[in-house]
TIMAR-290060 format. One record per residue (C-alpha): residue number from 0; residue in one letter; x, y, z. Coordinates in nm, 3 decimals, decimal comma. Layout:
<node><num>NUM</num><residu>A</residu><u>X</u><v>Y</v><w>Z</w></node>
...
END
This chain:
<node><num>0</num><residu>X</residu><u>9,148</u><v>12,630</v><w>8,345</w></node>
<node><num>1</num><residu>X</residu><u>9,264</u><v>12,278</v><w>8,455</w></node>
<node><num>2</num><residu>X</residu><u>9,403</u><v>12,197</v><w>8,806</w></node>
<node><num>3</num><residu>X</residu><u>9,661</u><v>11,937</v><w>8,845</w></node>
<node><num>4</num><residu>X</residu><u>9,717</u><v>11,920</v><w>9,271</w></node>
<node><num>5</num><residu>X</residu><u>9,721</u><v>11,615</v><w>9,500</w></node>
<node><num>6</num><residu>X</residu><u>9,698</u><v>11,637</v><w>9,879</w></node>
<node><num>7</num><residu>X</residu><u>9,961</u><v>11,389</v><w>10,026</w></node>
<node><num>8</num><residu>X</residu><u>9,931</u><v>11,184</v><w>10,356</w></node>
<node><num>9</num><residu>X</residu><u>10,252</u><v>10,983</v><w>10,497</w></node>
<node><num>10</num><residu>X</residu><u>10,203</u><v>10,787</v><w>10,833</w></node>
<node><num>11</num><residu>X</residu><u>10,514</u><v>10,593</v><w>10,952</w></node>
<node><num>12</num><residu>X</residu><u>10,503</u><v>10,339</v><w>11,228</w></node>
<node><num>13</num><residu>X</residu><u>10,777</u><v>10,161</v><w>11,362</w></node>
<node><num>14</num><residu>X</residu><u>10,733</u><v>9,789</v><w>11,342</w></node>
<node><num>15</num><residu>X</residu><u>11,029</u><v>9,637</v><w>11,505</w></node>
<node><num>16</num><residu>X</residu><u>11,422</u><v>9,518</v><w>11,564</w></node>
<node><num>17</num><residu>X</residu><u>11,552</u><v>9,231</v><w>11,485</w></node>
<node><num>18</num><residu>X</residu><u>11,915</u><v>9,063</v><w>11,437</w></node>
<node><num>19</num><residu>X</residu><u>12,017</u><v>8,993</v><w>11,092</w></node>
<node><num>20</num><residu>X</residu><u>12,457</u><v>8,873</v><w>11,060</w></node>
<node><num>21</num><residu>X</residu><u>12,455</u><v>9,037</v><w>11,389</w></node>
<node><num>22</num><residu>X</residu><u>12,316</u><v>9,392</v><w>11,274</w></node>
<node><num>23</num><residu>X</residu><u>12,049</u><v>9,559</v><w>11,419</w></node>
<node><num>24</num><residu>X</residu><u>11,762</u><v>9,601</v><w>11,146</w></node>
<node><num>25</num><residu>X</residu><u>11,493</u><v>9,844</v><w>11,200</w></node>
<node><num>26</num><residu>X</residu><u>11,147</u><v>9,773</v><w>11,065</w></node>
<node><num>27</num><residu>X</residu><u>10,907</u><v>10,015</v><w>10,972</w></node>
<node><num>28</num><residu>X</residu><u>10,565</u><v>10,042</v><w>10,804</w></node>
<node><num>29</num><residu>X</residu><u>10,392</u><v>10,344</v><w>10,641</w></node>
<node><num>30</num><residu>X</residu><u>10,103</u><v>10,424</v><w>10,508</w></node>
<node><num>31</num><residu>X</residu><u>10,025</u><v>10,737</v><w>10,218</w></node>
<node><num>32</num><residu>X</residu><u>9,736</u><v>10,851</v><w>10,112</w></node>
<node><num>33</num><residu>X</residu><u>9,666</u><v>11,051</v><w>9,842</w></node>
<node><num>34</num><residu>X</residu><u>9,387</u><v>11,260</v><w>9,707</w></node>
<node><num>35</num><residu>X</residu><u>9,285</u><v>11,412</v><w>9,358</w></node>
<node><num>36</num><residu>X</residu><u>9,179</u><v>11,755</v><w>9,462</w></node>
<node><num>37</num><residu>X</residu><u>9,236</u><v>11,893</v><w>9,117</w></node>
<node><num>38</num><residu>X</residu><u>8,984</u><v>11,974</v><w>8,876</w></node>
<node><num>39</num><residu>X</residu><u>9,119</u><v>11,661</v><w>8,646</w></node>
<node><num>40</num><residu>X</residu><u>9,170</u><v>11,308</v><w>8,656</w></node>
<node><num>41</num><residu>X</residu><u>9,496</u><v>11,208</v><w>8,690</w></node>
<node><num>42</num><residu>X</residu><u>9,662</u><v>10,823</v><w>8,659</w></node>
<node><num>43</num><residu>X</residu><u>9,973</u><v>10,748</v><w>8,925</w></node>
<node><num>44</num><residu>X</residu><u>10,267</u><v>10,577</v><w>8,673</w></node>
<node><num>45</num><residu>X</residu><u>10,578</u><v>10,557</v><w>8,901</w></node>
<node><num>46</num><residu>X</residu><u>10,662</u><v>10,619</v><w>9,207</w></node>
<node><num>47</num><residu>X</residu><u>11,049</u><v>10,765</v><w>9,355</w></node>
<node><num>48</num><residu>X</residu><u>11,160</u><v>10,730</v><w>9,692</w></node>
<node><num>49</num><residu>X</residu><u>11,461</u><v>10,856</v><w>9,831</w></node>
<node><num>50</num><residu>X</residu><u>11,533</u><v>10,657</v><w>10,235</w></node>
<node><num>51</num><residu>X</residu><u>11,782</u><v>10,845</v><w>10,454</w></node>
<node><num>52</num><residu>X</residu><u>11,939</u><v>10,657</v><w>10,722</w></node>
<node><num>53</num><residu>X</residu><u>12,135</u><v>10,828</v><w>11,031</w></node>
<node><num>54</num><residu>X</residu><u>12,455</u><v>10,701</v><w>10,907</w></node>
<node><num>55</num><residu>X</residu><u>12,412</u><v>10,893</v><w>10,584</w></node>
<node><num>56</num><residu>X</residu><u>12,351</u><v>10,564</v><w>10,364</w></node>
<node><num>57</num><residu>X</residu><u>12,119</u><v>10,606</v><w>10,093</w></node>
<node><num>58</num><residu>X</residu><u>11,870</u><v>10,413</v><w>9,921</w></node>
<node><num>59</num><residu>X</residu><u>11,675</u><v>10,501</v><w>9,606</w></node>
<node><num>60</num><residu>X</residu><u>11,337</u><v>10,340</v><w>9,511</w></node>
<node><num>61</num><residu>X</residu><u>11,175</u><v>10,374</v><w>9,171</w></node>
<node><num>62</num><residu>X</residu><u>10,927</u><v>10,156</v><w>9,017</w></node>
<node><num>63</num><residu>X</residu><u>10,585</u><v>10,146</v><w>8,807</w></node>
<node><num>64</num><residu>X</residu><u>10,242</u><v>10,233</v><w>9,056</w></node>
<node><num>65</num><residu>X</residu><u>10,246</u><v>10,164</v><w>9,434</w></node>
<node><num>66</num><residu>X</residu><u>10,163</u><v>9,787</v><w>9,561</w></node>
<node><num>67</num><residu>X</residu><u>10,106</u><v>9,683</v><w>9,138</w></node>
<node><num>68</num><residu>X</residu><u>9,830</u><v>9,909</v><w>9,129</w></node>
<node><num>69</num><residu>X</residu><u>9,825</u><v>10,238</v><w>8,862</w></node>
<node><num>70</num><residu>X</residu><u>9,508</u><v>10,409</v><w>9,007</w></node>
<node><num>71</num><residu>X</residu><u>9,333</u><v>10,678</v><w>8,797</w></node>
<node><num>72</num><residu>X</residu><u>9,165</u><v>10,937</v><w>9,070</w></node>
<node><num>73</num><residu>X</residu><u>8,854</u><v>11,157</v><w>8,964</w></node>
<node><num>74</num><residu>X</residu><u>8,831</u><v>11,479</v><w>9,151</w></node>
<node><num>75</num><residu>X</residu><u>8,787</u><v>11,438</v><w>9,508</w></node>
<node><num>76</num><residu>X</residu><u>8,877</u><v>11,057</v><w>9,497</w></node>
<node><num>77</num><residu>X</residu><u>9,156</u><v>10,914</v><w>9,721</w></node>
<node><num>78</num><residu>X</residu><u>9,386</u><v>10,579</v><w>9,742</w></node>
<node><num>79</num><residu>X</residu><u>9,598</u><v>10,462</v><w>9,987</w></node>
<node><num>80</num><residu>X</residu><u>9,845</u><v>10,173</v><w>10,052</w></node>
<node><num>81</num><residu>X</residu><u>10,100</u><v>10,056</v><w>10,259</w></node>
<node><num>82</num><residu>X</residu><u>10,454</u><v>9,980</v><w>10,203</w></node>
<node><num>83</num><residu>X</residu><u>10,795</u><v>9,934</v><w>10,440</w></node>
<node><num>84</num><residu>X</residu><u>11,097</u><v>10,018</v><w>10,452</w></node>
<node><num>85</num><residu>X</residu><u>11,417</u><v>9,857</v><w>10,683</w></node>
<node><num>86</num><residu>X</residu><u>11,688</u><v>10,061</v><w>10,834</w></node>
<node><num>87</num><residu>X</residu><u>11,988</u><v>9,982</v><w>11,015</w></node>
<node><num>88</num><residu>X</residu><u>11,959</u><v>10,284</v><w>11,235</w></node>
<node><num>89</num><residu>X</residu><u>11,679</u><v>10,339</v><w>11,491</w></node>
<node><num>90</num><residu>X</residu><u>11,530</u><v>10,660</v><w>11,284</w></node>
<node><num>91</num><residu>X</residu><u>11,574</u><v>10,784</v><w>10,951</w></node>
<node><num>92</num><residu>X</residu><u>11,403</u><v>11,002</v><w>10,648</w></node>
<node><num>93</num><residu>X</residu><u>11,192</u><v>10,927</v><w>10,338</w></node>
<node><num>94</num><residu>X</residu><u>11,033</u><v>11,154</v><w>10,095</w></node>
<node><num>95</num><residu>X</residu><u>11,029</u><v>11,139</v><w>9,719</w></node>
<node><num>96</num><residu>X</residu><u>10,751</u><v>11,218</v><w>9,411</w></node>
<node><num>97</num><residu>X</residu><u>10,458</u><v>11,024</v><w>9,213</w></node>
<node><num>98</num><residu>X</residu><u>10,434</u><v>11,070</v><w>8,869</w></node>
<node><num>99</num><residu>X</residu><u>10,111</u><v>11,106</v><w>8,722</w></node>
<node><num>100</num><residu>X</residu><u>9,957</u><v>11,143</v><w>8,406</w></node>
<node><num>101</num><residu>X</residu><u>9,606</u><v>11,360</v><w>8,406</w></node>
<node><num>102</num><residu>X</residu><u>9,311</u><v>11,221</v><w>8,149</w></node>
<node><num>103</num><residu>X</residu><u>9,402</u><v>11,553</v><w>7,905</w></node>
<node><num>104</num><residu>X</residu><u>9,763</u><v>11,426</v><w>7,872</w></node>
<node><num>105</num><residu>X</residu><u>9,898</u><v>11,678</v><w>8,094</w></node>
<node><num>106</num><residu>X</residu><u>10,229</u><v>11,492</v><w>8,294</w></node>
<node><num>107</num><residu>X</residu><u>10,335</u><v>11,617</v><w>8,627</w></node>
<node><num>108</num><residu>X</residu><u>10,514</u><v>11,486</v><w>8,953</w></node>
<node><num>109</num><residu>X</residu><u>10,367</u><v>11,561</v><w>9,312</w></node>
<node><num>110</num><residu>X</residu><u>10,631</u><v>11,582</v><w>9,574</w></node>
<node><num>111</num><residu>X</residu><u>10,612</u><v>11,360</v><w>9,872</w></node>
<node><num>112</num><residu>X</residu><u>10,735</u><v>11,552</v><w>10,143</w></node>
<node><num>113</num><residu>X</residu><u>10,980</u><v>11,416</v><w>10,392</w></node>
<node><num>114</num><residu>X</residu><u>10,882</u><v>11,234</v><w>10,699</w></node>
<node><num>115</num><residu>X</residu><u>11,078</u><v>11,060</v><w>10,986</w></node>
<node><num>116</num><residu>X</residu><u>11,104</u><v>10,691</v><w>11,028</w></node>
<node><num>117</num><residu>X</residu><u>11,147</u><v>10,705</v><w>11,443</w></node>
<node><num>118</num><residu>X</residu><u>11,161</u><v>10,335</v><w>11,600</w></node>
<node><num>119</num><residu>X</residu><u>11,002</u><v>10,549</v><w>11,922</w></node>
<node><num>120</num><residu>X</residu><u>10,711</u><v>10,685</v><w>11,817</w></node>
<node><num>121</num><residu>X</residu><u>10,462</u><v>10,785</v><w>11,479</w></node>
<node><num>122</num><residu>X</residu><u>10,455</u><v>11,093</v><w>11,275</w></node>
<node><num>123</num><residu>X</residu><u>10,236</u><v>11,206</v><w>11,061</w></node>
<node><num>124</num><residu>X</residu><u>10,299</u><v>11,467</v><w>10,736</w></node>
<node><num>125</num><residu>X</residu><u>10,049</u><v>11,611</v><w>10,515</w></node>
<node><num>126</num><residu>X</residu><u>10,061</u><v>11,883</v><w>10,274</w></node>
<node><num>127</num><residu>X</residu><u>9,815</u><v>11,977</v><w>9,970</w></node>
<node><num>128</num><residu>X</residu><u>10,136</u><v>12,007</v><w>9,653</w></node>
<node><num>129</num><residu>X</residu><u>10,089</u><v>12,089</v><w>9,264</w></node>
END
């Protein structure tokens, strides 16, 4: 029987602060990695991110693949990119879902789970989903 799972990696960094109409915007990095450790080969489509900031303002992000790539991952087989994300608070949240479409037609989301966006340090996240 087919396996559809996907380990998930999320490293934030903090980047830096700057002054934008006098506001205090927070620039962060991250990097998330993800690996086919299914027994199929699945293609990312979209990508959904939810960013939490420690005001309570939200911001949604959906689009087609990560960085204008849709990779298709064989068992085993990673990818990884980096993105960023701006704040106007020193820390924050992000987690959200890819979408992915395995080579037998089979459609399914992996969670991203949530990680912190800290302007004082790096954390790291990882969890194996289906």
């Amino acid at each position: 029987m087919p396996t559809y799972q996907f380990h998930i990696e999320a490293t934030p960094t903090y980047l830096s602060c700057t002054e934008e109409a006098g506001q205090s915007v927070y620039q962060f990095a991250y990097a998330v990695t993800f690996t086919n450790t299914g027994s199929v080969p699945a293609q990312l489509i979209s990508r959904h991110w939810i960013i939490n900031d420690a005001q309570g303002h939200t911001d949604e992000v959906k689009g087609l693949g990560v960085i204008g790539q849709q990779p298709l991952l064989n068992p085993g087989e990673s990818f990884q990119y980096s993105s960023g994300s701006r704040l106007l608070t020193p820390h924050g949240t992000m987690h959200g879902s890819f979408f992915f479409v395995a080579a037998d037609g089979h459609r399914f989301d992996v969670p991203v789970p949530l990680f912190v966006l800290e302007a004082r340090g790096q954390t790291t996240t990882s969890r194996t989903l289906h």
